[in-house]
Each structure stands twice: as C-alpha cells, then as structure tokens.
N, C-alpha and C positions, 0 to 999 in steps of 0.2 A: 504494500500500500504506500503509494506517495505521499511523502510527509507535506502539509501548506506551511510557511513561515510567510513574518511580515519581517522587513528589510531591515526595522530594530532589533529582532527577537534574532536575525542573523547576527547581527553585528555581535549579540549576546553568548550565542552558543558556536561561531562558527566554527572550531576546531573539531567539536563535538558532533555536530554537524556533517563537518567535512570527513570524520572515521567511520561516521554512518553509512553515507556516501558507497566509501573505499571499500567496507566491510561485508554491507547486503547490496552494492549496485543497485538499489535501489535510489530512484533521484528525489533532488529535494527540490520543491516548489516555491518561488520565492514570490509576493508579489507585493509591488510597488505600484502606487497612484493608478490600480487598477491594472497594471501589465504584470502580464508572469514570466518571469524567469525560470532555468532550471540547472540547477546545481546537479552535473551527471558524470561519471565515472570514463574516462575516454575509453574507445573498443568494448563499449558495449553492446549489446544487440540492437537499442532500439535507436542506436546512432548508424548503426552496420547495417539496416535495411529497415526498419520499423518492424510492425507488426509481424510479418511474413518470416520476418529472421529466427523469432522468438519460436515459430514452431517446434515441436517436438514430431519425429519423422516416425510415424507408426510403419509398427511392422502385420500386422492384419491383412488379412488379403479374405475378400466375401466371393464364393464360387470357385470351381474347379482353373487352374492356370490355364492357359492356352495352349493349342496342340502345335506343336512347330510348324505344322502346315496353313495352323488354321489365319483370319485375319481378322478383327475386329467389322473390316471392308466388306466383308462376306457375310455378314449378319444382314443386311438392308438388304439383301438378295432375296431372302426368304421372304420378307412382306413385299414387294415386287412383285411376287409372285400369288399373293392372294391378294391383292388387285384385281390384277389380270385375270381371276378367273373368271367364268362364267357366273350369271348372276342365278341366285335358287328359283327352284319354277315358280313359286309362289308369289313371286314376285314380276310386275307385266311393265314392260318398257313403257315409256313415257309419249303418248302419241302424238303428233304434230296436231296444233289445234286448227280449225278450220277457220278461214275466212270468209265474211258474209262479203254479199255484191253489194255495192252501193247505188 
C-alpha cells in the first residue's frame, strides 16, 4: 500500500521514509499544493514498464496442448463449414415478393 505524506511530515521523517522506500519498494506519495509527487526506489517495476511489468507469469495451461500438426488457423475451418451446409427441411427459402402493376 502507498504511503500519502504532506511535504512537512516529509521534511519530518525523510530518512525514515527514504528506508521505507529502499526496504519494501514500495513508493511514497508526497503531495504538495494539491500535486503529487513520488518518492520510488530506481529499477523498479512500475518505473520498468508499469503495470504489465509487475505480472506474475503463470504456469496453467486450460485444454489438451496442440498436436505439432495441428494450427490454431484450422479451427475457423470447421464453422466454415457449417455455414455452408444445407439449410434443415423445415425450414422454406425466402421467396421473392411480388410486385403489383400500377
């Protein structure tokens, strides 16, 4: 959790502060005449790429791997293919409607 300080309460604690810092990487929030500053630890993650950096890279995998043959490409193939079928009898094509003479 990021600590909030005001720019006095730094001026108070900064060493203590600053081993915060060093300690848990975590940053300290400073803010002054309504702007915020931030007190943060160099080469850390959320200076290294933000949010994205901070992930943790699971190791999970949901369904069977793929077959060295197989291609992700080759899955669209099959609905393609029930498209294209023919339509169930139940079902009667759309007839052209007729036009009256004027």
């Amino acid at each position: 959790m990021t600590t909030t300080v005001s720019l006095t309460e730094l001026r108070q604690r900064l060493f203590q502060l600053a081993d915060q810092v060093v300690d848990t990487g975590e940053p300290v929030l400073i803010v002054r005449h309504g702007v915020r500053l931030q007190l943060v630890r160099e080469g850390t993650p959320a200076e290294a790429g933000g949010r994205l950096a901070r992930l943790v890279r699971q190791t999970a995998m949901i369904g069977s791997p793929l077959a060295p043959d197989e291609s992700p490409s080759s899955w669209n193939a099959d609905a393609l293919v029930k498209v294209a079928e023919a339509a169930p009898p139940w079902v009667s094509p759309a007839r052209p409607r007729s036009r009256r003479a004027k």
